[in-house]
C-alpha positions, 0 to 999 in steps of 0.5 A: 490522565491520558495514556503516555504513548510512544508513536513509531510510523513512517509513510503518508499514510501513518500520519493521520493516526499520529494527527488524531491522537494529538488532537484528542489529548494522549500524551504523545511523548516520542516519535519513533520514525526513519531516517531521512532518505534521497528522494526524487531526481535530485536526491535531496535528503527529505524528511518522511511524513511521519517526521515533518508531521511531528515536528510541525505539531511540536513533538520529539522525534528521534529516527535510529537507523536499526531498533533491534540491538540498539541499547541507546534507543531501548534505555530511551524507551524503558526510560519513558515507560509508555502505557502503549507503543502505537505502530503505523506503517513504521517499516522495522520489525518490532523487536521482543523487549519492545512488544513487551514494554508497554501495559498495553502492548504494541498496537498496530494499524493495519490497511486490510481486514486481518487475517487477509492480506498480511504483510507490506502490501495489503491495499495494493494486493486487495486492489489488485487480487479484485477485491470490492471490499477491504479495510483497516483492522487495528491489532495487538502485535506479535513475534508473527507477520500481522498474526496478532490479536485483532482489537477493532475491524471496520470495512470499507467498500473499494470503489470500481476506479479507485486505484491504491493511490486514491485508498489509501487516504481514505483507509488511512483517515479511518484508521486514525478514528479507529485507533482513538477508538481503540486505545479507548476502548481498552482502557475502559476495558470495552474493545478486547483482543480477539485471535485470528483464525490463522487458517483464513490467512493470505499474504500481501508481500512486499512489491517487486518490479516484475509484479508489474509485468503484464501476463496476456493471458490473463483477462482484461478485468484481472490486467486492468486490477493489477494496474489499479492496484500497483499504482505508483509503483511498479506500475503495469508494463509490457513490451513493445517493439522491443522496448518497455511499454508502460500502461498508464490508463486502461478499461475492460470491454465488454464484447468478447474479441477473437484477437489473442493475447497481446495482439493489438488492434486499432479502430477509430483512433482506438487501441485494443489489446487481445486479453485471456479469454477472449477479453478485450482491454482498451489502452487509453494511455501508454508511456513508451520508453524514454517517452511522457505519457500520450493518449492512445490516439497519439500513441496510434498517430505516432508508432503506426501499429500494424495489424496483429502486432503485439505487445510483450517479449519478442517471440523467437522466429 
């Protein structure tokens, strides 16, 4: 007899998970997901992920709006008495009488190797922070942010162009093997729960606009990750003229230059940012404001740079 789970996710990213543990017989008996939401520039209600999944593999869902207080859905809950309540990039904070429900707790998928990167945001910070290396760690949740017991860990290398638009899937594919695995592995009692070392702990917070705002004097390498990893939102942007400029393609050079931070420079059809430390970023494709992404000849073609003109808020005089 398989476990009774209830699956609580969201986004893309947790519907893998919800996929392979159908398909591998646990008895999936409720989807716990949130609400539909205005999306795109119609603002047509649309169903998450998580829900369209769901529906189309025949199971309940339901979508309450708050989990916390909300004795309806915690009768409905008590009521099915899961052996495991599987939690994948849901969305809502856990509460109490929830962690404690199931036999086998709350287990979580989480896209970073725990204790780094905690929070809302692990594989776009680990992208951007420069890392080579992360993965997904499937875990026991707590009252804490992601400082539950880890159950299994696996790493996976971040590849030189990968943005976290294009790991994601791949982090999310493995996980989904990884919770199989883990539920298991607890029940046969071979994957048991092993405490963080809280001390090694770093946070990924949730992402903010102005976390996409380009500092020059940082390097070209350290620019270049931060744009790979806010992808797609919010992006890496600056100032041009007075207007937003965003970055949408870039690469580091590797000769050092004497421009300095935010100075631009054009050669062979070519546009080149001055970078901290002598750094250089070649910009391949820009999207001035109000306009579509061009390539950067276009860019050149059309906005005419000058000499030592440069990107960024405008200096006073």
């Amino acid at each position: 007899m398989g476990m009774k789970l209830v699956f609580c996710g969201t986004p893309m990213f947790a519907v893998p998970s919800l996929e392979r543990l159908h398909a591998a017989g646990f008895e999936i008996q409720l989807v716990v997901t949130q609400p539909d939401r205005p999306q795109g520039r119609g603002m047509t209600l649309t169903a998450p992920p998580v829900k369209q999944s769901a529906l189309k593999l025949g199971l309940p869902v339901i979508q309450p709006e708050k989990i916390k207080k909300n004795e309806d859905f915690r009768a409905q809950l008590e009521a099915l008495h899961p052996d495991a309540i599987i939690v994948v990039g849901y969305g809502r904070i856990i509460p109490p009488w929830m962690l404690e429900l199931p036999q086998y707790g709350n287990i979580n998928v989480h896209a970073s190797l725990l204790p780094k990167y905690r929070g809302a945001a692990p594989v776009q910070w680990a992208i951007a922070q420069g890392e080579t290396v992360s993965g997904v760690t499937t875990m026991l949740l707590n009252e804490g942010l992601d400082t539950g017991d880890i159950l299994l860990q696996k790493e996976m290398a971040i590849r030189p162009e990968d943005t976290a638009l294009t790991y994601a899937p791949r982090l999310a594919e493995m996980g989904a093997d990884m919770i199989v695995e883990t539920l298991n592995g607890m029940e046969d009692k071979t994957v048991t729960p092993i405490p963080q070392d809280h001390a090694k702990a770093t946070l990924a917070p949730i992402l903010k606009k102005e976390d996409g705002l380009i500092d020059f004097s940082c390097t070209a390498i350290e620019i270049h990750n931060r744009l790979r990893g806010f992808q797609p939102w919010p992006g890496a942007y600056t100032q041009f003229r007075g207007k937003s400029l965003k970055l949408i393609g870039a690469a580091p050079e590797d000769t050092p230059s004497n421009l300095a931070p935010g100075e631009l420079r054009v050669g062979d059809e070519k546009l080149f940012v001055g970078c901290g430390q002598r750094t250089v970023l070649q910009l391949q494709q820009v999207q001035p404001e109000g306009k579509k992404v061009m390539a950067a000849r276009e860019f050149i073609n059309g906005y005419h740079p000058a000499a030592a003109e440069r990107l960024g808020p405008a200096r006073d005089a």
